[in-house]
C-alpha positions in Angstrom: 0.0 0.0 0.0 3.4 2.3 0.3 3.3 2.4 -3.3 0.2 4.8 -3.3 2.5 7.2 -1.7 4.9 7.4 -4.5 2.5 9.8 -7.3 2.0 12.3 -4.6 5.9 12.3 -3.7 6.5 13.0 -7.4 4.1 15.4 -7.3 4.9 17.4 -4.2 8.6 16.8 -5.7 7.6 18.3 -8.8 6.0 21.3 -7.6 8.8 21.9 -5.5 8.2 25.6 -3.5 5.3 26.5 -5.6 1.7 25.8 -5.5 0.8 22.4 -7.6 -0.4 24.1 -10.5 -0.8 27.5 -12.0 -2.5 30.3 -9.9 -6.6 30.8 -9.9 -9.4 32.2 -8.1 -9.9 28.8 -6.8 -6.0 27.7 -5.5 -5.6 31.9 -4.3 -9.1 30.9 -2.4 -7.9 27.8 -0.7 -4.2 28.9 -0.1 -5.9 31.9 1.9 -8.3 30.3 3.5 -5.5 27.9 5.0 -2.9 31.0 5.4 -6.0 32.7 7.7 -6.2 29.5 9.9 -3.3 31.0 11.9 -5.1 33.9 12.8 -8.2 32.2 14.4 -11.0 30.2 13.6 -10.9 27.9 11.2 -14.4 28.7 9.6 -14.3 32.0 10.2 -12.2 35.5 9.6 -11.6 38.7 11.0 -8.8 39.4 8.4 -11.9 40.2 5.5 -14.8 42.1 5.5 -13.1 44.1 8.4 -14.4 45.0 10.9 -16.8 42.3 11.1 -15.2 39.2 9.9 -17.5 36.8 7.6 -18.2 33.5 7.7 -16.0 30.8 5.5 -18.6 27.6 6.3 -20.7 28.4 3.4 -18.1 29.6 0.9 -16.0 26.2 0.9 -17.8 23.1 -0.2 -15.7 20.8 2.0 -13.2 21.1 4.8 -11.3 18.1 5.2 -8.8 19.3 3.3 -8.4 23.0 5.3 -8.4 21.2 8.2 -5.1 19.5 7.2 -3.8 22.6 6.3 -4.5 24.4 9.6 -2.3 21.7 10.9 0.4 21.7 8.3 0.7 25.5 8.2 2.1 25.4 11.6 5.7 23.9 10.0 5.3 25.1 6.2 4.3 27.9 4.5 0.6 27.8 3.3 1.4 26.8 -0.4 3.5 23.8 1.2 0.6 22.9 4.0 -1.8 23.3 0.7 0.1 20.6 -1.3 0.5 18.2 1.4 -2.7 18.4 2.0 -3.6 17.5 -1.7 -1.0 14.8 -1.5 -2.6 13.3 1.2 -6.1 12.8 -0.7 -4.0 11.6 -4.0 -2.7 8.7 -1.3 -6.4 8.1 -0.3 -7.0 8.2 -4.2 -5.0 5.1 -4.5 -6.1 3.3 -0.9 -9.7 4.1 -2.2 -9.1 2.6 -5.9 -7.8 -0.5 -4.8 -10.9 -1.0 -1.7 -13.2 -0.4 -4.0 -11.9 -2.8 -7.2 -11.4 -5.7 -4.1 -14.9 -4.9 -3.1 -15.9 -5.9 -7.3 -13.9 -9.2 -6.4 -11.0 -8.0 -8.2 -7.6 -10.0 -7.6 -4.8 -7.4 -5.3 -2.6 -6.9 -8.5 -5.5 -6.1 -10.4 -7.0 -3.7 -7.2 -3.4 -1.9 -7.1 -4.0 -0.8 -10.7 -7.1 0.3 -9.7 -5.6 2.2 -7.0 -3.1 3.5 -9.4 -5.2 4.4 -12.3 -7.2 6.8 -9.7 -4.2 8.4 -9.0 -3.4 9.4 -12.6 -7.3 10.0 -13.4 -7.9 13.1 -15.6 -11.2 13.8 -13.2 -8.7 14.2 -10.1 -5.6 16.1 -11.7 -8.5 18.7 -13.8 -9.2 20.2 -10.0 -5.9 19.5 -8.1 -4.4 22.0 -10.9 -7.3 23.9 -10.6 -6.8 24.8 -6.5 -10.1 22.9 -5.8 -8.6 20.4 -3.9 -11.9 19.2 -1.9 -12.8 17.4 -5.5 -9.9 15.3 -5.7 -11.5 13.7 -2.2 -12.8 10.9 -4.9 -11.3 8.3 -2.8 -12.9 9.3 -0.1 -16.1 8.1 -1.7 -14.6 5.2 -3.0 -14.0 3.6 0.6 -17.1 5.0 1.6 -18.5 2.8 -1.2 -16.4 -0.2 -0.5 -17.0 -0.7 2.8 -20.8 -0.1 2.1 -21.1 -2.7 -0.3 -18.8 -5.6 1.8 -20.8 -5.2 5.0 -22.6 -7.6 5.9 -23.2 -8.2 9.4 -22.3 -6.4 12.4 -19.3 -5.9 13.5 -15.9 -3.8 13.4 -16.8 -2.8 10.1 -19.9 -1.3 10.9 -17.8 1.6 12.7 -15.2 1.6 9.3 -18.5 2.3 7.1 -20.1 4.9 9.3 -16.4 7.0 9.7 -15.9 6.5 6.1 -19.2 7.6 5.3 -19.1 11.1 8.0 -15.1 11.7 5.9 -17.2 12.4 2.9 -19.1 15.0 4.4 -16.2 16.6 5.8 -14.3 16.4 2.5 -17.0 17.4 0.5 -20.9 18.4 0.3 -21.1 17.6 -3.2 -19.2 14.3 -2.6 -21.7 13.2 0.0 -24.7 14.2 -2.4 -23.1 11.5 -4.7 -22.5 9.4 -2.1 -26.3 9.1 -0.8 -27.4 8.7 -4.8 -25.0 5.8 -5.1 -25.6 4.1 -2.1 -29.8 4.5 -2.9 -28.5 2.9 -6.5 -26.6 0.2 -4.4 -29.3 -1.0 -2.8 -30.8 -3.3 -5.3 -28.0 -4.5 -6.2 -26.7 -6.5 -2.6 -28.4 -9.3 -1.5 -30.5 -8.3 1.5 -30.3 -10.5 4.7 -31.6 -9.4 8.6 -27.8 -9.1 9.5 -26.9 -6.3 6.8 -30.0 -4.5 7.3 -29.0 -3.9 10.7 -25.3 -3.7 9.8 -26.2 -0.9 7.2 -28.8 0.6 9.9 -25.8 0.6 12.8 -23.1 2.4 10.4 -26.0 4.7 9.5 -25.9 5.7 13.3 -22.3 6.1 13.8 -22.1 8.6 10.3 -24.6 10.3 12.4 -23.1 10.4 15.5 -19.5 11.7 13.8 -20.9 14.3 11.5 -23.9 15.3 12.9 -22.9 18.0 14.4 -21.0 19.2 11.7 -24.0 19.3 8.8 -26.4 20.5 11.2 -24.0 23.5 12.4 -22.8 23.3 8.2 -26.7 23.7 7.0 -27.4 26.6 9.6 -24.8 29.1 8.8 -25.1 28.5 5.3 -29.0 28.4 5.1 -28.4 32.2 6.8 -26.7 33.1 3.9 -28.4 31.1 0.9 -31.5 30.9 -0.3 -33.3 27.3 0.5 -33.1 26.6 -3.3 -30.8 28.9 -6.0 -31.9 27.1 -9.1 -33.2 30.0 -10.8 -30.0 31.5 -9.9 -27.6 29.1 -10.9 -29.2 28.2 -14.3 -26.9 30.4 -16.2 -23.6 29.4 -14.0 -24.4 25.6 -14.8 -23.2 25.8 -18.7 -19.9 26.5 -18.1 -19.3 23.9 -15.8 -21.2 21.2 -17.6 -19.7 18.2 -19.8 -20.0 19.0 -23.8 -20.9 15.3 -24.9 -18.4 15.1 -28.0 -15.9 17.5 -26.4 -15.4 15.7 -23.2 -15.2 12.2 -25.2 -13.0 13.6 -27.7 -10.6 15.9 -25.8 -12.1 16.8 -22.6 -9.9 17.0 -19.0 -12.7 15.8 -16.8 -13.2 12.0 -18.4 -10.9 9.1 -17.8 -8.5 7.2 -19.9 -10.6 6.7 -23.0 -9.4 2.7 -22.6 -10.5 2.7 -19.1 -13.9 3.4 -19.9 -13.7 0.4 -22.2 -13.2 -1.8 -19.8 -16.5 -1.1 -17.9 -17.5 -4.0 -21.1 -16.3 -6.5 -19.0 -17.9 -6.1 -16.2 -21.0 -9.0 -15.5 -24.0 -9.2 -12.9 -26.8 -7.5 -11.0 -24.7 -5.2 -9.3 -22.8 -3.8 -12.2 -26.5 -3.5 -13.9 -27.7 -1.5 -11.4 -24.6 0.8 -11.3 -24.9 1.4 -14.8 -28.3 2.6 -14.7 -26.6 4.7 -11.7 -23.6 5.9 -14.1 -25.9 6.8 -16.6 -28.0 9.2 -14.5 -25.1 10.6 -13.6 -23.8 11.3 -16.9 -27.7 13.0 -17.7 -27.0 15.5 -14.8 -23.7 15.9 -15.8 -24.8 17.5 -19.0 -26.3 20.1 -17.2 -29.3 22.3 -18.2 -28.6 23.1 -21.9 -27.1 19.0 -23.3 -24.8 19.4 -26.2 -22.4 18.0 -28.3 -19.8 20.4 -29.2 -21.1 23.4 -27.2 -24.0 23.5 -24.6 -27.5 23.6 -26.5 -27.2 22.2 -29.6 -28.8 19.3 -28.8 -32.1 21.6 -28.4 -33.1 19.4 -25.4 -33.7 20.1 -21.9 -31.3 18.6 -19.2 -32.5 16.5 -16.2 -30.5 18.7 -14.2 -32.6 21.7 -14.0 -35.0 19.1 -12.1 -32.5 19.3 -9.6 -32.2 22.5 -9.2 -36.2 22.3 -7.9 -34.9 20.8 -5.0 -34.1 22.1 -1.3 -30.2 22.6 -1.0 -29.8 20.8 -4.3 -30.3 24.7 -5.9 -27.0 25.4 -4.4 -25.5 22.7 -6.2 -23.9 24.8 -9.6 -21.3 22.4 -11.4 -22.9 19.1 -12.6 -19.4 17.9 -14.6 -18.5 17.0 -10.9 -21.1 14.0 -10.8 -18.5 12.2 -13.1 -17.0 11.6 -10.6 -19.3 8.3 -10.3 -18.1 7.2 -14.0 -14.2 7.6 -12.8 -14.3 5.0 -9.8 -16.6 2.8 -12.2 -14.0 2.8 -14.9 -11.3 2.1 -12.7 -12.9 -0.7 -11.0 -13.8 -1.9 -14.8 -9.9 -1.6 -15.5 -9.3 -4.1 -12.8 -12.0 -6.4 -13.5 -10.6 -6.3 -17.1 -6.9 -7.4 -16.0 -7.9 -10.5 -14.0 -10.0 -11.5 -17.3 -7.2 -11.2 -19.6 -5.0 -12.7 -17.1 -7.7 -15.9 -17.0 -7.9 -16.2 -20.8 -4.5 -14.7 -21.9 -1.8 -14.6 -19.3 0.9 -12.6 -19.4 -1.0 -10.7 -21.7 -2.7 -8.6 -18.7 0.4 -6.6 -18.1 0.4 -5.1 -21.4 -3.0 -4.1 -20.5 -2.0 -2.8 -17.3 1.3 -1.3 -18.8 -1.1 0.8 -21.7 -3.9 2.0 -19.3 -1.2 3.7 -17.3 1.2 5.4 -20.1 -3.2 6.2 -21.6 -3.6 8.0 -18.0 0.1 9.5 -18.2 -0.6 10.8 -21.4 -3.7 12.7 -21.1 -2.4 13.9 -18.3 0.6 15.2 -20.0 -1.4 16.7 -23.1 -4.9 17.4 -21.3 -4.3 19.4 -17.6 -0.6 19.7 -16.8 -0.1 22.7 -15.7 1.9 25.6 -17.3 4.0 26.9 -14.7 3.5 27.2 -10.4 2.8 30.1 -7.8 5.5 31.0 -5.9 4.5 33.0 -3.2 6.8 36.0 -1.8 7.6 36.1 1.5 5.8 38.9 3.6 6.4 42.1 3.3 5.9 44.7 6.3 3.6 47.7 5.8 4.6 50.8 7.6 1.8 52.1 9.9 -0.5 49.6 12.4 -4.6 48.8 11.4 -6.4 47.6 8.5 -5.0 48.1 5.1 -7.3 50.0 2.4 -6.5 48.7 -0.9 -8.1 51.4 -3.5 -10.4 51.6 -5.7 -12.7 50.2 -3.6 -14.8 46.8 -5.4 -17.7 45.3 -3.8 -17.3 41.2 -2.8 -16.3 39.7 -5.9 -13.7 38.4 -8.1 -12.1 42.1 -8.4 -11.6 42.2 -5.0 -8.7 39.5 -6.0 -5.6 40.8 -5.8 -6.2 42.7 -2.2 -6.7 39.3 -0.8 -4.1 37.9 -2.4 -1.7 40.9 -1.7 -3.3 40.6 2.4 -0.8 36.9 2.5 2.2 39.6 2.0 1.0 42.4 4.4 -0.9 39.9 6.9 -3.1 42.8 8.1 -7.1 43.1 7.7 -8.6 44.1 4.7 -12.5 45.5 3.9 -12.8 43.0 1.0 -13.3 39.6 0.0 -13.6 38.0 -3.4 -16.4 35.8 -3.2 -19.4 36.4 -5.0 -21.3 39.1 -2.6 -24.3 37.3 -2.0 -22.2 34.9 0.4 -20.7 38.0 1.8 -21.6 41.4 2.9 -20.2 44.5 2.1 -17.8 46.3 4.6 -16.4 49.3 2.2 -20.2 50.7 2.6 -20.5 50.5 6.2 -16.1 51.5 6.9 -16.9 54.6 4.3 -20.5 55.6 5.9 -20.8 59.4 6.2 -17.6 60.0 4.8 -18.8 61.4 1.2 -14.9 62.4 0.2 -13.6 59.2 0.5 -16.6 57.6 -1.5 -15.7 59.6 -4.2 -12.2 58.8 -4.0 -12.4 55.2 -3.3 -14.6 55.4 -6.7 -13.3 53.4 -10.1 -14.8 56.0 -12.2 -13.2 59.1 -10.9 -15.7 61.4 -9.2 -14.5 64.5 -8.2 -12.8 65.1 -4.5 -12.4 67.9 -2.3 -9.2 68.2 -1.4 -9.7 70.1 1.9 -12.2 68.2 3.3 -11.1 65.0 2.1 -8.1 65.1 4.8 -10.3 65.7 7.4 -12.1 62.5 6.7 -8.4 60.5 6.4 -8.4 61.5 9.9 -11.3 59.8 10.2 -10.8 57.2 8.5 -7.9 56.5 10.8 -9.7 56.6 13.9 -11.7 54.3 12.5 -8.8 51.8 12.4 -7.5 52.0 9.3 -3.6 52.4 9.3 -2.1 52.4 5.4 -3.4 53.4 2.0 -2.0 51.3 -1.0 -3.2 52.6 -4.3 -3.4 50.5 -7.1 -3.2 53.2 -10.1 -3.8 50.6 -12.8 -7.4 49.7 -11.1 -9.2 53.2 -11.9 -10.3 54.0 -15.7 -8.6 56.2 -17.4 -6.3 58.5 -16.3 -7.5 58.8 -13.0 -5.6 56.6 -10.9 -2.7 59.1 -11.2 -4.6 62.1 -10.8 -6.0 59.9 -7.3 -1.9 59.3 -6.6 -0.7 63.5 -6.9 -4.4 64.4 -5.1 -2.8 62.3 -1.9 0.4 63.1 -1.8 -0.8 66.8 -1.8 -2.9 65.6 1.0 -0.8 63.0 2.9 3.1 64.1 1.4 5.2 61.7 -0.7 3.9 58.2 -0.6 6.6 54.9 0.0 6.4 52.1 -2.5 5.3 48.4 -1.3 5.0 45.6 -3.8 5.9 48.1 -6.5 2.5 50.2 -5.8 2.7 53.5 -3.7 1.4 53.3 0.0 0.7 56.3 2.7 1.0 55.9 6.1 -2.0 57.0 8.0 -0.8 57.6 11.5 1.0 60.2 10.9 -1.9 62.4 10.1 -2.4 65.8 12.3 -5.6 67.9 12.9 
């Protein structure tokens, strides 16, 4: 089982200092969110939306992962704690490949390239490159799975399934979602005595007892936050983030090794049945709203999906590609099953097999989602003055609010801002600006006029109010503005310093 260790060491080995993969919204998101665990709360932050902090919970689909980090950050710096902690769920990948190709009765050489084949599966590397390292918890769900479908009678395995099933949860929302539609598709397909009904029912209790708490104090702070259904909301996200039918098959990152997916041909009996019709209604949502072949719509069809999005807490629910994730254990279980049956028949032969489906991974790998390039993040750099730090111009929540949270892991001081999308959010720039008209104006994109004079009375202010440095970001305003905003404060405030190449002022100096 060592060797599941050995693609993650690569990995890590590869990325070396820098984040594993290129730099996102989504990596920037989960570095932070890490990089603020050693400044309180894990779930929670006073370091955005200052003064009054927001609430991560409903933000993040899954935790699992920042959880890790918290811990890891204590001896690494956050892009290092963030890579160990996806190298830790690759190792799971490969543990939960090969449980869940033993549990489909496949031999341990066969289950080991199972395990192996997760590792390298297109589905897992598309969002570890992409920072959304809660999605490549897929073998999470495949012990979850395996130990679902081997218990049969009470016993030490009852408390295996029910802590495998509550990891889920903690490693993903959307995971567990799956994970209840697969199991309800499992059901059929096991043979039903008095013993596993009550084995079943007892790891049902323990996945209550150990995550309870969690979903109920999960739903609550996100239910504040959300609406009880977003469907009519997310309707026009769900395109982008849905699988184009003759795209994906052809040259898409999200599907497996095209000759893994051929393999699912040899697999036989109920079970298999059952999870086909499972796989398949997977695949319907995975479409999303708008099914297509080369682009989304040109089937002229409606997708099953949008049924989904009638549902309570299934509205929330925005990226169907990500119920693939159902077709990727399925194919690597069928890859397995497919090595012990040319093994039977052909001997030797199966290592060739073996040998092709993982240079088939390596490849599409190589030519579908390696990354170009890795984030190397600077070291801190001090800010003179003490407070919060006012990046300006001022954005609302959102994805321009970027770069002042990513420039916040240099400066490590509080910021008004955060870039999630507002309606998760609140925001603090309106409340931190209230009765200051001045600064409005200046803090303004488009370049309203200021008065000088009274705008230094309200820097005074504005200081009082706890904010301790200025950094203007010239670049940000339209037009020629952001230099006419950079000689209106050093009139005001005197000759600004420089930090990260962008001129700063330091506010507690200020006199009456």
């Amino acid at each position: 089982m060592a060797l599941f260790a050995l693609i993650p060491t690569l990995v890590m080995i590869q990325a070396g200092p820098g984040s594993i993969g290129p730099i996102s919204l989504d990596l920037t998101g989960h570095v932070w969110t890490v990089w603020n665990t050693q400044f309180g709360s894990v779930t929670s932050s006073q370091m955005v939306a200052w003064p009054d902090g927001v609430d991560l919970m409903p933000i993040l689909g899954g935790w699992l992962d920042i959880f890790l980090g918290s811990i890891f950050v204590r001896f690494m710096s956050p892009i290092l704690a963030f890579n160990l902690a996806c190298a830790v769920f690759l190792c799971v990948g490969g543990w939960g490949g090969y449980a869940l190709a033993r549990a489909a009765k496949a031999s341990p050489a066969a289950a080991m390239l199972a395990g192996i084949l997760l590792q390298l599966d297109g589905f897992l590397w598309h969002h570890m490159l992409g920072g959304r390292s809660e999605q490549l918890g897929a073998g999470f769900v495949a012990l979850a799975l395996a130990a679902a479908w081997k218990l049969q009678k009470p016993g030490w395995g009852v408390l295996w399934t029910g802590i495998a099933g509550a990891l889920v949860v903690f490693v993903s929302w959307e995971h567990a979602m799956f994970l209840a539609g697969a199991l309800v598709f499992l059901l059929p397909a096991v043979r039903w005595t008095r013993e596993r009904v009550k084995a079943w029912a007892m790891a049902a209790g323990v996945c209550l007892v150990a995550v309870g708490p969690w979903a109920a104090m999960f739903m609550v702070r996100t239910l504040e936050v959300r609406q009880l259904a977003e469907g009519v909301g997310m309707m026009d996200v769900a395109p982008n983030h849905s699988i184009v039918t003759g795209w994906w098959l052809m040259y898409g990152d999200l599907r497996p090794s095209l000759l893994c997916l051929l393999c699912l041909g040899f697999l036989r009996g109920r079970a298999w049945a059952v999870a086909g019709a499972g796989l398949l209604f997977s695949f319907l949502l995975a479409v999303g709203p708008s099914p297509g072949w080369m682009q989304p719509g040109d089937l002229g069809i409606p997708g099953l999906w949008a049924a989904l999005q009638g549902l309570p807490v299934f509205g929330w629910f925005h990226t169907p590609d990500r119920l693939l994730v159902g077709l990727n254990l399925a194919a690597v279980c069928g890859a397995a099953v497919a090595f012990d049956t040319v093994g039977r028949r052909f001997g030797r032969l199966k290592w060739a097999l073996g040998l092709a489906l993982v240079v088939s991974a390596m490849v599409h790998i190589t030519r579908s989602v390696h990354p170009k390039g890795h984030w190397l993040q600077p070291e801190p750099m001090e800010l003179p003055g003490e407070g919060a730090v006012l990046d300006v111009p001022a954005f609302p929540p959102g994805l321009q609010a970027g770069p002042y949270q990513f420039s916040q892991m240099l400066h490590q001081r509080p910021i008004p801002y955060h870039m999630t999308a507002s309606y998760l959010t609140h925001d603090a720039i309106g409340g931190l600006l209230e009765g200051l008209p001045q600064m409005q104006a200046f803090v303004d994109a488009g370049g309203r006029p200021v008065d000088e004079d009274a705008l230094k009375d309200e820097l005074l202010e504005l200081n009082e109010r706890g904010v301790g440095t200025i950094v203007l970001h010239p670049g940000a305003y339209r037009g020629s503005t952001g230099p006419k905003r950079q000689k209106l404060l050093t009139a005001t405030l005197g000759k600004p310093d420089k930090w990260n190449n962008r001129p700063i002022w330091d506010l507690s100096g200020l006199e009456d």
